[in-house]
N, C-alpha and C positions, 0 to 999 in steps of 0.2 A: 680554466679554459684548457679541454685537451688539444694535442697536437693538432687536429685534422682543422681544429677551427684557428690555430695559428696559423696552418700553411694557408688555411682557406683567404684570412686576412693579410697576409703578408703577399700573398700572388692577387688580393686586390687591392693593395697599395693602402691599407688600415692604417693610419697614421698612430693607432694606440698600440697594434701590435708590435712594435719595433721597442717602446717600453716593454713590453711584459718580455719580446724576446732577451733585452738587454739583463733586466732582472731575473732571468729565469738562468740565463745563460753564461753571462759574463762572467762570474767566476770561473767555469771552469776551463773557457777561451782564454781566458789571461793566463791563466797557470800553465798550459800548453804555449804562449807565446812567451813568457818571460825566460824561460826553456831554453828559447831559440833567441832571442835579443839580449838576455841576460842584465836588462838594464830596466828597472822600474818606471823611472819616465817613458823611456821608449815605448814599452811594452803598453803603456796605456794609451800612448797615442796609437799605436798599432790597433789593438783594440777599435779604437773610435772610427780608425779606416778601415777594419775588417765589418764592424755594423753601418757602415754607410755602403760598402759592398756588398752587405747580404741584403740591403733593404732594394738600392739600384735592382739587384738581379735576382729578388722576390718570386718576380713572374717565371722566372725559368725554370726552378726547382722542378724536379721530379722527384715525385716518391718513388716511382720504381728504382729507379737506382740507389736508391738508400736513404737513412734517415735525415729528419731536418737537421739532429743537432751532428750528424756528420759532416752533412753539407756544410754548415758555419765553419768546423771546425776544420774543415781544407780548406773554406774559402781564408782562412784565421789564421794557420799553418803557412799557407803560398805567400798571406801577405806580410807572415813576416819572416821567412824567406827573403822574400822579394827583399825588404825592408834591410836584412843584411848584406845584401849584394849590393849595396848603394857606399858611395865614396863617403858619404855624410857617415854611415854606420861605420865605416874602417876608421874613418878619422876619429870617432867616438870610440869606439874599442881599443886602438893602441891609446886611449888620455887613460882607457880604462886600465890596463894590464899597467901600465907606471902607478895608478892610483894603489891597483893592489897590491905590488911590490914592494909600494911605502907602508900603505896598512899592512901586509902581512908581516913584515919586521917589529910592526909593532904591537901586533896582535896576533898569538899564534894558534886561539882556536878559531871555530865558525861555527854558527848556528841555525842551521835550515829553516829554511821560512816554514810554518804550519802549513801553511795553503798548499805545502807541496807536499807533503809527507805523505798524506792519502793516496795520492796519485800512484807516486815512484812503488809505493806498498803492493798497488795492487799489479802495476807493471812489475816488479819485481817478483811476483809470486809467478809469472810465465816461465816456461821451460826457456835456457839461457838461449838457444836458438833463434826463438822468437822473440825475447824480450832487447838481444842484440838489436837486432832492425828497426821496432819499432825503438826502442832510447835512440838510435841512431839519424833514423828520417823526420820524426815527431819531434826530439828533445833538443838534435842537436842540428838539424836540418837540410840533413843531407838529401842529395835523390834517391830515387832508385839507382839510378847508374851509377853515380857515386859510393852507395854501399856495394854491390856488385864489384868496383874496382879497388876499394879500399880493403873490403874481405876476401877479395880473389875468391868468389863464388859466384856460378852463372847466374845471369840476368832473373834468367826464370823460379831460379832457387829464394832469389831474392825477394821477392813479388808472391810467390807460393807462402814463405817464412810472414811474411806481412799481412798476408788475407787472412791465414789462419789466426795469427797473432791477435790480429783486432776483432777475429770471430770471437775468440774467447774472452776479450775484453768485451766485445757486446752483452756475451751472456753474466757477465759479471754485473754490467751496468742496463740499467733500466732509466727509464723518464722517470721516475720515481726515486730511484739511487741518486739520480744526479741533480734532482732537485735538492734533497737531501745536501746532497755534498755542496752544490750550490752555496744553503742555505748558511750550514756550516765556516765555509771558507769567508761568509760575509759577516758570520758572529766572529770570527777569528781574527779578521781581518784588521 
């Protein structure tokens, strides 16, 4: 099934297209949200509230403002964002930084999950400009405004730094790459 016949069923409320989006898609939303929650559980409940979000607001999608699977991946992004601005998520992350405190004394390498390796690879081959902003608003989930005040650089530079960034990641990535990578990250998984 190409895209035009996902969005076609997904803005008419296709009850099979929300499987194919999750199987087509989900890895690579998780990998971008555990980035930003840093927590396994979480990150897959995140997940399950980012596709009951994008099935909700189906009908709204426009292509002209970009693709589907970027649409998911902001609506994927926000929610978990959101997800960490939440008292529940503080009170999980300080259990978490005492957990690794005690693991790290007692373990002092670490070993990157595969699922992410691809990713950070092809973000790290952008010029360090751009790959700044997007690790910064995508990984680690800042705003816009927030990188802007954190890097004491205008608003606009910030924003500029970011379109292009993900310009070049588009042309790296295709429907096709990221099926691939997809497909991959669920034989790894």
């Amino acid at each position: 099934m190409n895209s035009t016949d996902l969005v076609n069923g997904l803005k008419n409320g296709d009850k099979k297209i929300i499987d194919l989006l999750y199987d087509q898609y989900a890895g690579a939303l998780y990998g971008i949200i555990i980035k930003i929650v840093k927590n396994e559980e979480l990150a897959e409940d995140v997940l399950q509230d980012s596709f009951i979000k994008i099935w909700k607001n189906g009908p709204k999608f426009n292509a002209s403002k970009g693709s589907l699977f970027t649409w998911m991946l902001n609506i994927s992004r926000n929610t978990a964002i959101d997800k960490t601005r939440s008292s529940h998520y503080r009170q999980l992350e300080s259990k978490q930084k005492i957990d690794f405190q005690i693991t790290n004394h007692l373990n002092w390498s670490y070993t990157p999950k595969t699922e992410h390796i691809g990713l950070n690879k092809v973000v790290n081959g952008l010029d360090d400009k751009y790959r700044e902003i997007i690790d910064l608003i995508y990984f680690q989930g800042f705003t816009q405004q927030e990188v802007h005040e954190h890097l004491n650089i205008p608003l606009g530079t910030v924003k500029s730094r970011l379109r292009i960034g993900l310009r070049e990641l588009r042309t790296f990535f295709s429907v096709q790459r990221v099926s691939i990578i997809v497909l991959l990250i669920g034989l790894l998984g």
